[in-house]
N, C-alpha and C positions, 0 to 999 in steps of 0.2 A: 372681159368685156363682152356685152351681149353682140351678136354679128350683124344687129342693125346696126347698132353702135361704130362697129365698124367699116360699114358702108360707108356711112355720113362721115366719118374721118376721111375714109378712100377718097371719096367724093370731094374734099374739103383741099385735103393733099394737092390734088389731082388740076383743084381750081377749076373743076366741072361741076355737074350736078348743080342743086339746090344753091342759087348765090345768094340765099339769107344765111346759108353755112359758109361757103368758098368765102364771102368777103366779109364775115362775122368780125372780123379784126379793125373794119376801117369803120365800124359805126359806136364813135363816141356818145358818153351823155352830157350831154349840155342843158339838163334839165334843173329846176331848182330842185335836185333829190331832197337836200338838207331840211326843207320845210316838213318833211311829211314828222321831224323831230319835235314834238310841242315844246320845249325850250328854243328851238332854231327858227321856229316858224314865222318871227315876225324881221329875221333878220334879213339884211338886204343884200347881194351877190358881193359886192367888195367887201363888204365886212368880213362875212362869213368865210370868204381866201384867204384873206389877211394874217400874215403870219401871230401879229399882236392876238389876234380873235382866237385862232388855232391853240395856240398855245395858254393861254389864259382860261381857257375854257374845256379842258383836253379833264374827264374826270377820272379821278385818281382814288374811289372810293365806289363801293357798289353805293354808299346812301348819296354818295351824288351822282352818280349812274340812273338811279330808280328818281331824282329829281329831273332829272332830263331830258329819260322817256315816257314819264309819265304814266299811262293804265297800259304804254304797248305790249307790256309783257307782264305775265304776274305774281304773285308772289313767292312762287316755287321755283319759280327760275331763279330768281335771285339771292332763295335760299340754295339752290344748287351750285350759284356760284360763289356764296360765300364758303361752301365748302371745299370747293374745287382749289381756290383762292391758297385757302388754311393747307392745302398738299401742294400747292405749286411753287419752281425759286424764284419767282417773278411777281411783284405786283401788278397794281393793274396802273396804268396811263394809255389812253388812248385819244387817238383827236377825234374832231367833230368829224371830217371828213370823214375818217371810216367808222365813226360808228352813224354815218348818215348813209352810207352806202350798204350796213348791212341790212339784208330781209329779215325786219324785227317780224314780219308774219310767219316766217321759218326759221326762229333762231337758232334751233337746235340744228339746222340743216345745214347752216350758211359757212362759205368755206373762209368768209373775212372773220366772222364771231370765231368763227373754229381757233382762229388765227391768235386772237388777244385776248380772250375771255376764257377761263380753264371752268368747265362743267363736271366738278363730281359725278356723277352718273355715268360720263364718258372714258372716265380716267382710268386706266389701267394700271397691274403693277409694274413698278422699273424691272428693266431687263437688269439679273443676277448679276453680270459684268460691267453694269453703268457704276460711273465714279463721277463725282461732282466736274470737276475740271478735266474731261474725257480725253481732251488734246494733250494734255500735258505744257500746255501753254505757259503755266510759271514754272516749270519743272524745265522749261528752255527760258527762261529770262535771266540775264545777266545782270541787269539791273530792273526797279519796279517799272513796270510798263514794255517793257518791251520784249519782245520772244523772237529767238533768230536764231531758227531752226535750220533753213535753206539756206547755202552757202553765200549764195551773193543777194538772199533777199532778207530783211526783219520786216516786222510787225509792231507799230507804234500805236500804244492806247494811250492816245491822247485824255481821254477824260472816261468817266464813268457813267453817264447820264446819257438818255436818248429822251425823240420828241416823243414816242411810246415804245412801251417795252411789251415786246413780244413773248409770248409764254415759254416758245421754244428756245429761246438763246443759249446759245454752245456757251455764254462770259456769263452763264448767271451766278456763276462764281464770285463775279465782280460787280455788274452791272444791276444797278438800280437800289432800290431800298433794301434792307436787311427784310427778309422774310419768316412764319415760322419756323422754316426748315432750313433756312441759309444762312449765315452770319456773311456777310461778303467784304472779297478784302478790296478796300480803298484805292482809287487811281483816282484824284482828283486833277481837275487843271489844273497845275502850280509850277511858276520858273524854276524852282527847284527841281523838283523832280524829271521835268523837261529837259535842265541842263544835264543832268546825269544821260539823258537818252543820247543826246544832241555829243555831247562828250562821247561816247562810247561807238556810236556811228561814227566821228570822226577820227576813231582810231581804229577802226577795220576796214583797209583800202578795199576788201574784198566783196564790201556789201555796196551793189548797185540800186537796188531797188526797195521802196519803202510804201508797205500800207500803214497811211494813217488812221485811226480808225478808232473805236475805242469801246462802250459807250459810241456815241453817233457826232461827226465832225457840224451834223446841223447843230448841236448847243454849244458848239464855238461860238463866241462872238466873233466880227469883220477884224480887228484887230487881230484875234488870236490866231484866224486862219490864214492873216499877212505873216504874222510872225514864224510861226511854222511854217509855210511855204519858203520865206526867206530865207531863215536860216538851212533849211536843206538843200534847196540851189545851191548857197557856200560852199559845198560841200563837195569839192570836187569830183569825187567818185561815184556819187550821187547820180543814176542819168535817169528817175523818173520814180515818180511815184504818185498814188493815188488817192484819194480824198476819199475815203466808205462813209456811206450816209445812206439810209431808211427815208431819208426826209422825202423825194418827188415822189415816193408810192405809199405816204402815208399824208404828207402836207406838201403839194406841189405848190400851193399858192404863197409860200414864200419864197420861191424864186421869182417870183413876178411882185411882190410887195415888199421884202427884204433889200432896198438896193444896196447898202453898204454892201451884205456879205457875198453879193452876188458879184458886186466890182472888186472885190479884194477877191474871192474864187479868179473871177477871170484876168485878173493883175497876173496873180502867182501864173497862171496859165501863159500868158503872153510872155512873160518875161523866161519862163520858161522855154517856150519855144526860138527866142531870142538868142537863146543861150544853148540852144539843138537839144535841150531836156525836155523830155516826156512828162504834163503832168496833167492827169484825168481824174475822171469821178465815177466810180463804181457805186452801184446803187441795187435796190431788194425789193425786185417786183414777185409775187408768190402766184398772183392771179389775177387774170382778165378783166374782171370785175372792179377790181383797184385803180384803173387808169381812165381817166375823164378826160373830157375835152379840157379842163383844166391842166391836168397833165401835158398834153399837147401843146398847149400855150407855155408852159414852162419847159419843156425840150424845144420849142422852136427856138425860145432866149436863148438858151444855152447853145443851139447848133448856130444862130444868128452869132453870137459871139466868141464862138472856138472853142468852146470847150465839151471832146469827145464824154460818153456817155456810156459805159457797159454794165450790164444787170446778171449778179450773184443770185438763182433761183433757190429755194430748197422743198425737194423733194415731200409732199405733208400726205398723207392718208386723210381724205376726203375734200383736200383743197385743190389738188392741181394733179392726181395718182393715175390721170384718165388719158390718154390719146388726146380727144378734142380738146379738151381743155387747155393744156400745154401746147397745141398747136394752134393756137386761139394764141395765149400769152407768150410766142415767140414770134410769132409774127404780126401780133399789135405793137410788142416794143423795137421790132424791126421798122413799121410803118411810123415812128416817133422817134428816127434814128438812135435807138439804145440800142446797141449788140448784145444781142444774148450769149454771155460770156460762158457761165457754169451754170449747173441744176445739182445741188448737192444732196447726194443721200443724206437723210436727216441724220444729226450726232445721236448718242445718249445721251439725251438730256433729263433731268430728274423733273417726275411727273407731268410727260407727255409722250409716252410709248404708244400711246391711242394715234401720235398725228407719223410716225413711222411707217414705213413700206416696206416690204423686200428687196432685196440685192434685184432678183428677177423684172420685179413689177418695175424697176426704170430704166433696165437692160431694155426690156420689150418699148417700152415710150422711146424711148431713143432711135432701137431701130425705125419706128414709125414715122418719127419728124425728120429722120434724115431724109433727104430729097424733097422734104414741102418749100425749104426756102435755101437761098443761096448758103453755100458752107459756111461763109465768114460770120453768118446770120445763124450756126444752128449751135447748138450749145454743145458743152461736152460735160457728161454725165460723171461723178465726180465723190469717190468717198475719201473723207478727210479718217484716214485709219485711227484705230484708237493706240492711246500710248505715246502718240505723238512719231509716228510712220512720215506724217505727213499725206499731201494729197496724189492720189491715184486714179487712175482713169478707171472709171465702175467694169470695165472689159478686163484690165489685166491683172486679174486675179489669178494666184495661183493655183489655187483651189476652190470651191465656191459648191458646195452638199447642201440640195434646197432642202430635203427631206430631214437635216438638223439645223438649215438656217444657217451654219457658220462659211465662212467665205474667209480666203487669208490671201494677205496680200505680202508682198516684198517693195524692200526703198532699197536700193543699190544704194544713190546718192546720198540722202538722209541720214539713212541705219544701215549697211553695210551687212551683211550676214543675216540682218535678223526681219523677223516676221510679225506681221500686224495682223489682228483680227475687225473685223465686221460683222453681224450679226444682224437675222433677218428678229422681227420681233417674235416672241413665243407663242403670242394668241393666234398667227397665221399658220404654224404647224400643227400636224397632225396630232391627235389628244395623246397617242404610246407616247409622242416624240415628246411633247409637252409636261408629263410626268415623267420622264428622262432630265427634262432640266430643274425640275423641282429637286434633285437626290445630287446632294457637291460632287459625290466621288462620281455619277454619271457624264454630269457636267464636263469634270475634268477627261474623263476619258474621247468623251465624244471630241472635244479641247485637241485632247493631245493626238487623237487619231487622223485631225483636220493636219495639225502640222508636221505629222509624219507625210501624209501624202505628197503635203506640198513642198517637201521637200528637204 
């Protein structure tokens, strides 16, 4: 970072200096962004919230992407994105709200487009050690849908569908449409399947804790999120678990337009707490720029009604890789009562090495926003290991050699004896270092030399 750069952070931190920086977090838009969309332009502010709107109109196609936004961009872009598209596991869906919120005058710049929309041009190659399924997620499920890795926690994928899908997703193994390059395996909503989960949680007294999650719990229906909530309250051993959903930092206005599923959310919640169980809603703000005054109006609902609020970040190259920016996006969702929970180093995910960072580059952000806001407010920096290690704190690495990129980690808990690898991306080292990872037997070496060190 340049060392103005870092002034105006200091300064921001500091809650001196310049207060269009210090209080950059408490100035929402409440403007009609959406119209500057010629598709969106004639529509009226409740429509355009409105979950029915959002969702119905969410385009799932660049030729109804290019009907949408009409001459804003032109035809190179969109031939670039159908290439980008053709290498990525992800299709596209995205709602109105963020594609009203991206600078279609900078699209190539912008760090929401960066976020949904995969640009051939930008794309780099996979890193040599990426594998489809990085976490080894069904490589721990016992039964389809669920992975229970942590001793007293699982992991329930309710379904395979979200309100959009993001390019990066760690499930694009699972999640969403079949792509060129992905065949993906099914989790759909079905009793079936459910009860095999719902079965097998209630025969390990040992698992306390359950994310729901899947695909995205926003394309539950109100029914389906009673039903699931219900049945895991029964469940004795059970003392909390949490609802993950994309939805308030992609389509907040169906919390304010959706009432069923809001009042079955806050049922399971109430009766929960009734019952001295924990059950909350984790949510995926990336960046600043994502959260409106609409936003706001739907975390007040939710803080009006009891139901706590904590946000999973992930670490992107050119979305949030900067000091102010992340000190901007943890303390606006601090100011919207969300707790900035984690900031995940990004997985290997196939065809988006371009939105990765270094092990360093969120060591250093970290160091920086500690002390900008109170601790329970500041996140903790977080690599989810490959192999299925499990999550680690980005500090206790055992090892971690910037000059090859590799970083190794240990799970005492998890994996016992053995050793988990991380990896910085190959286009940020040095060019020797980088023709080092082009040659396997290098590879392996430099591999094996990390885990001698570490131990």
């Amino acid at each position: 970072m340049e060392s103005a750069s870092v002034d105006v952070a200091q300064a921001a931190i500091a809650g001196v200096g310049d207060p269009e920086v210090a209080f950059a977090h408490r100035r929402l838009r409440r403007d009609a962004f959406w119209k500057t969309i010629p598709a969106y332009a004639n529509v009226d502010e409740n429509t355009f919230h409105s979950h029915v709107f959002q969702a119905r109109n969410s385009p799932t196609s660049v030729e109804r992407l290019q009907e949408v936004l009409g001459g804003l961009v032109g035809p190179a872009f969109y031939a670039d994105l159908r290439e980008g598209l053709r290498r990525a596991p992800m299709s596209i869906r995205i709602s109105p709200y963020i594609l009203s919120l991206i600078d279609w005058n900078d699209p190539y710049g912008d760090p929401l487009r960066t976020q949904f929309l995969p640009l051939a041009s930008q794309q780099l190659p996979d890193h040599p050690e990426l594998h489809l399924d990085s976490l080894n997620e069904l490589g721990d499920s016992p039964v389809p849908g669920l992975t229970h890795r942590y001793p007293d926690r699982a992991l329930f994928l309710t379904l395979d569908t979200c309100p959009v899908y993001c390019r990066f997703c760690t499930r694009s193994y699972a999640v969403g449409l079949d792509t060129d390059g992905v065949e993906k395996v099914r989790l759909s909503a079905n009793r079936s399947r459910w009860s095999q989960v719902f079965d097998y949680l209630r025969s390990r007294p040992e698992v306390e804790d359950v994310v729901v999650s899947g695909g995205d719990v926003y394309n539950l229906r109100a029914a389906q999120i009673r039903e699931v909530g219900e049945t895991l309250l029964d469940i004795p051993h059970i003392r909390r678990f949490r609802f993950a959903t994309k939805g308030p930092a992609v389509m907040p206005g169906k919390i304010l337009s959706d009432v069923d599923w809001v009042d079955a959310l806050v049922d399971v919640v109430d009766r929960g707490r009734r019952m001295h169980k924990e059950v909350v809603m984790h949510t995926h703000f990336n960046h600043p720029g994502e959260i409106t005054g609409v936003t706001q109006d739907a975390m007040d609902l939710l803080t009006e009604r009891g139901v706590t609020v904590r946000n999973q970040a992930v670490l992107q190259r050119g979305v949030n890789d900067d000091t102010l920016t992340m000190q901007i996006l943890v303390k606006r969702l601090s100011y919207l009562n969300i707790q900035p929970y984690y900031v995940f180093f990004h997985d290997l995910v196939q065809g988006v090495e371009d939105l990765r960072t270094t092990l360093g580059t969120g060591l250093d952000i970290e160091k920086t926003l500690r002390g900008a806001t109170a601790g329970f407010n500041t996140p903790t920096f977080i690599v989810d290991t490959l192999g299925g290690g499990g999550k680690r704190d980005g500090h206790s690495y055992e090892h971690y050699n910037e000059e090859t990129g590799i970083a190794v980690f240990s799970s005492p808990t998890v994996r016992p004896g053995e050793h988990f690898f991380y990896f910085d991306p190959i286009d940020c080292l040095a060019p020797d270092v980088q023709q080092r990872w082009k040659d396997t037997n290098e590879r392996q070496s430099m591999m094996e030399e990390a885990l001698a060190v570490a131990g």
